[in-house]
N, C-alpha and C positions, 0 to 999 in steps of 0.2 A: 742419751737424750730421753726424758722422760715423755710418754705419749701426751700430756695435758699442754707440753711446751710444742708438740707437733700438732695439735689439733689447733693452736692458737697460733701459730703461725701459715698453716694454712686456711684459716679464719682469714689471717691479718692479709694474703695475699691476695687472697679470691677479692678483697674489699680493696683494696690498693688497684686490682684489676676491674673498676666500675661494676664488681658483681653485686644486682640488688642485695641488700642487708638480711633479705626477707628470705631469699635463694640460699645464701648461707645459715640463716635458722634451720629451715629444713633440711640440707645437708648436714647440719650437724646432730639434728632430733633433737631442738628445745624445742618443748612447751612454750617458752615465753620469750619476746623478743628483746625483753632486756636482758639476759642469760648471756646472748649472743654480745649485744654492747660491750658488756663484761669483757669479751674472747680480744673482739678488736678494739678497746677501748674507744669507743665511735661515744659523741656526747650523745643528750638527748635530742638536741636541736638537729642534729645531723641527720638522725632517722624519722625527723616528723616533716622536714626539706624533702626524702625518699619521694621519690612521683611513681605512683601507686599502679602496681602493672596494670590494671584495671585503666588505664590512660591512654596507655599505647600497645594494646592487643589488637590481634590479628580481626580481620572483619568475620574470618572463616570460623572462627568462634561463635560465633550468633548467624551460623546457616549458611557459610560456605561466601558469603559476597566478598565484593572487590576487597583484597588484603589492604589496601592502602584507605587505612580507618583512618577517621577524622577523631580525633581525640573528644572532643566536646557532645562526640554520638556516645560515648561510651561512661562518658563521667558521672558522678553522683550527683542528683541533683542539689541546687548551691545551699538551701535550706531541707536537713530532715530533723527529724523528731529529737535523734542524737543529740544531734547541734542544741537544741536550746536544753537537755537535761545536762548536756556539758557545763555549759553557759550559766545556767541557773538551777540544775537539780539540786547542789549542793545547799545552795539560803533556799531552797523552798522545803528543803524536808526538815531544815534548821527551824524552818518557821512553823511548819507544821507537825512538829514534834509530838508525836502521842496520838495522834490522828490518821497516822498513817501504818495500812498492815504490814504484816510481814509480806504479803505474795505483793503488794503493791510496790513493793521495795526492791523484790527480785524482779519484777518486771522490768522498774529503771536502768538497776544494774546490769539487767542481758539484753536490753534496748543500747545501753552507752557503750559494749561493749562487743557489741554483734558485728563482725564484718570487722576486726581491729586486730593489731599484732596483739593485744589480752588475750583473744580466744587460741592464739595460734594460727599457723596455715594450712595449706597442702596444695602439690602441684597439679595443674589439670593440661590434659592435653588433648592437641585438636587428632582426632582417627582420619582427617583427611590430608591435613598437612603438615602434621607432624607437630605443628607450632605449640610449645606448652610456658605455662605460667604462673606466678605464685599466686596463687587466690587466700582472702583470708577466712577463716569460719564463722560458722555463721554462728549466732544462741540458738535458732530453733523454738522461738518463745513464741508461744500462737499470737503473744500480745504484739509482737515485732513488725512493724511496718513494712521494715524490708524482707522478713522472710516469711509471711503471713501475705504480702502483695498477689501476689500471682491468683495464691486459692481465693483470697475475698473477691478479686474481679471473676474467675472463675462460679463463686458463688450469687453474683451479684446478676449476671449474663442469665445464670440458669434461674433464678426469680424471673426475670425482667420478663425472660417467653415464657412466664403463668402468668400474667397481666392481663387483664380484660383491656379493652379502650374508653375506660370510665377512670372517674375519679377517686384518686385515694387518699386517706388518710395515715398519718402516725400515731398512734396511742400507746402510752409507754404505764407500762402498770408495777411500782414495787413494792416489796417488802420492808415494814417497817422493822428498824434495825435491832429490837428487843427480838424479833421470831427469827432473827441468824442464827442463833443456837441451836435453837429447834430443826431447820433447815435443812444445816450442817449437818443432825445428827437421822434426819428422817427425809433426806433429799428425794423419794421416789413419791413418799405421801405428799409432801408441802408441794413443791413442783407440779406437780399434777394438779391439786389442788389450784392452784395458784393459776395456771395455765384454762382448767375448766371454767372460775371463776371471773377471769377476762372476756371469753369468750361469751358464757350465757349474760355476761353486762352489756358488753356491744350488743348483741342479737336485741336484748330488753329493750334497752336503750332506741337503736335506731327503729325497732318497729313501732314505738310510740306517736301516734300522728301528730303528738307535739314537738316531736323532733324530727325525725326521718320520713316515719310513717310506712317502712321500704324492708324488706330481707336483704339481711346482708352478707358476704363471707369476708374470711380474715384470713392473714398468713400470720401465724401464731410465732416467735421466736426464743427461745432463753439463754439467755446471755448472764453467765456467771463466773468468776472467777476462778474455778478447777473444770476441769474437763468432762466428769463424772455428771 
């Protein structure tokens, strides 16, 4: 008996025995969870039916509470970002053809894909009760709702306690799209640049006693497409 007719019938069994689809991936070290379909000839429709261990995980998972989790505390919320690039990324980048960059494009694809059998899995498990589970991967994309959540409220908390008890404004300052090049190629000078030139306009601006008349301070931010 060849090993690839034993690996497919112990595929075929663990599946026969209500073993997630997901549990058999990583048992068997696919990358991707159609590889696995293949093993047990399972359709597609069958593995998209799969109820997502993230459903029915232990409460002890999220800090030790009562194990008798309510499935609806642990679920993904009914609309995220995924959902509507599922839904409609495809006619919008069809429509917007040629206007759209390349990193704007990788952003979609590890947004539709983050958190799905695409990226693959791996098992986690509880150090108090031993309970473990298939989770799927994550993209890691800062752009990523879901895995970018945590640090924005984290960064948003650490702003809010430098707040005076006064009144604030938003003022959003860009770059006209001819000095990208430039940018791109002199990020330390233009940046800087760019960020000086906000500041001493608000300072102008609000000290004029036809507008403000007042000193003022700013939380400065730069919000760009690479990291750099």
């Amino acid at each position: 008996m060849a090993p690839h007719t034993l690996r497919h019938s112990f595929a075929t069994h663990l599946l026969e025995q209500n073993i997630d689809i997901r549990v058999i991936q990583v048992l068997l070290g696919h990358a991707k969870l159609d590889t696995t379909a293949r093993y047990t000839r399972v359709a597609n429709t069958t593995i998209r039916n799969v109820t997502s261990p993230l459903d029915r995980s232990h409460r002890c998972l999220w800090g030790g509470r009562d194990p008798e989790c309510s499935p609806a505390a642990v679920r993904r919320p009914r609309l995220e970002v995924a959902d509507v690039f599922h839904r409609h990324g495809a006619a919008w980048r069809k429509a917007n053809a040629g206007h759209v960059s390349l990193d704007q494009l990788k952003v979609m694809s590890a947004i539709e894909s983050c958190r799905s059998a695409a990226l693959g899995g791996h098992l986690e498990r509880c150090e108090d009760c031993g309970h473990s589970r298939i989770a799927d991967n994550s993209c890691r994309n800062r752009h990523c709702p879901k895995c970018q959540g945590a640090a924005a409220k984290d960064w948003l908390a650490a702003r809010e306690a430098d707040l005076l008890p006064v009144g604030y404004f938003h003022v959003v300052f860009t770059l006209p799209a001819e000095i990208a090049p430039i940018a791109y190629q002199n990020k330390a000078v233009v940046y800087d640049l760019l960020l000086r030139t906000a500041a001493e306009t608000l300072i102008t601006i609000a000290a004029d006693p036809k507008h403000l008349g007042a000193r003022i301070g700013a939380t400065a931010v730069l919000h760009t497409w690479a990291r750099q």
